[in-house]
N, C-alpha and C positions, 0 to 999 in steps of 0.2 A: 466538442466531443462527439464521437458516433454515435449514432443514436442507441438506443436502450429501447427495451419495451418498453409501456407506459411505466409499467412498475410491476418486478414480480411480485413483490411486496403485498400487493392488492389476492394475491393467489394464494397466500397462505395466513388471511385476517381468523382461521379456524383452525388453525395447526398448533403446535406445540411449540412452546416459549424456544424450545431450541432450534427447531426446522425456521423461523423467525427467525430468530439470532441468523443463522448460514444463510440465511436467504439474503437478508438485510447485509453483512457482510460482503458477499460475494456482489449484489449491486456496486456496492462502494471500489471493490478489486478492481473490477469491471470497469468503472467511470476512471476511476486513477490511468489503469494502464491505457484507456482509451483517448485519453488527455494527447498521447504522441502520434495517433492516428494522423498522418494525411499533414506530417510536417513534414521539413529538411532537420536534416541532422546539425547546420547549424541552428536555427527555429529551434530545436530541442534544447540545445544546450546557454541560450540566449540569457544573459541577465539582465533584470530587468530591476533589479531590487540589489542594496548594496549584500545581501547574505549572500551563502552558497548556493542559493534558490534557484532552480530551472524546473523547467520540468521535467529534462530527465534526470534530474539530482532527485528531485521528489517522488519520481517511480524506483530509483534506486533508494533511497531510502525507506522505501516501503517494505523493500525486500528486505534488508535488515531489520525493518522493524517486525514481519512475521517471523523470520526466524532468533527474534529475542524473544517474541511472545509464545510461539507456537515449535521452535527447539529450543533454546537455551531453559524457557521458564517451566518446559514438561520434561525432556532429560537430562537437565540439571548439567547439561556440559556446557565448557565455558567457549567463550568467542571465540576465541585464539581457536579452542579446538573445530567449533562449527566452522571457521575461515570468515568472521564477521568482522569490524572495524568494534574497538572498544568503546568509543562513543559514536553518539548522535549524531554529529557536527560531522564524525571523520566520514560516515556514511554519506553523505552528500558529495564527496571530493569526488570527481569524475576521473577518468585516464584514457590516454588517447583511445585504448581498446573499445571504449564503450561506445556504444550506436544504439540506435533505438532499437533493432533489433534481439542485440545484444540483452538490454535490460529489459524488454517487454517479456522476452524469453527466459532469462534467470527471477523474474517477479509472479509471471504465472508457474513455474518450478515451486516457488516456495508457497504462493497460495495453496498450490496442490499439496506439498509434503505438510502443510499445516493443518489442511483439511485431514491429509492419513491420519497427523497426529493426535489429535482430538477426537476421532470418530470412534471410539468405541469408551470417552469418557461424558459422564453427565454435567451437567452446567454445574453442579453442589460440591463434583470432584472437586480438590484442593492441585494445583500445582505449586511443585516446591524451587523449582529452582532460579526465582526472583529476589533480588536484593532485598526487599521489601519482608519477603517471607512468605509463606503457604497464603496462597489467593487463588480463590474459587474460582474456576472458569468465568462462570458466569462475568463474575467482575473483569477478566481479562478480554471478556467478548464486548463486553460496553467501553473500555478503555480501547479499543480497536476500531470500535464503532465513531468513537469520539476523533481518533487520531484521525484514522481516513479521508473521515466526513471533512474534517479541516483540511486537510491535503486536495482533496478533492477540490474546495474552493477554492484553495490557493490555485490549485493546476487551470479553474474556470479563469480565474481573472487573467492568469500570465497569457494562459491560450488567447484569451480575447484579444488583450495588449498588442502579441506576436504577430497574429492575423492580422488587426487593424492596422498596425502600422505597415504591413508588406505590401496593404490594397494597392492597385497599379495605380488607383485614380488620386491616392491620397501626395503621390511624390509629384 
């Protein structure tokens, strides 16, 4: 992955449980989409594992997954209307169109429209438009945090895998 600071994280250990939350988030965005940094677009698309798993299936699924959390579960419109896939599973299916650049570009699109979307509510607000029912931010920012953070080490190990086996010295 490209490198990161050490950690912004360490910059806001006195800030406000929410500036925390976006912070922390936005590292994990950041590690996800930087996962495709400095591949081939076949490298991107590689399986490596019998699921739909790649890495760029799991920056495109990311993108889906902020805008379940951060449009579908704040104005309450449904997939079809945002243009999302109806499940999780169909969010992984790739098409010719897609390149890394393509989905690096449509995933920081929706960090950012997720970020609009939340930024003038509090962690205690309720959003309403999850299956589930009215769930506090807050709780939507740690279930974010959870998904990522796993996404992220799935993207570490595949990247590694990717790498290692292309090394010139290893063939």
């Amino acid at each position: 992955m490209s490198a990161l600071p050490p950690t912004v994280a360490d910059d806001v250990i006195n800030h406000s449980g929410r500036v925390q939350f976006d912070t922390f988030l936005d590292e994990h965005r950041r590690a996800l989409s930087a996962s495709l940094d400095g591949l081939t677009e076949e490298q991107a698309r590689r399986r490596l594992v019998p699921s739909r798993t790649t890495l760029l299936g799991l920056v495109k699924h990311a993108t889906f997954v902020e805008k379940v959390w951060f449009d579908e579960a704040v104005t309450r419109r449904s997939r079809a209307e945002i243009g999302i896939p109806a499940s999780p599973d169909e969010s992984f299916i790739l098409d010719s169109n897609d390149t890394i650049a393509s989905i690096q570009t449509a995933y920081l699109e929706a960090c950012a429209a997720s970020r609009r979307a939340v930024a003038k509510l509090s962690l205690d607000d309720f959003l309403l438009g999850n299956r589930r029912g009215p769930l506090p931010l807050r709780w939507v920012y740690l279930h974010m945090l959870r998904e990522l953070a796993q996404h992220c080490g799935h993207a570490e190990i595949l990247r590694e895998q990717i790498l290692d086996a292309d090394r010139p010295w290893k063939r």
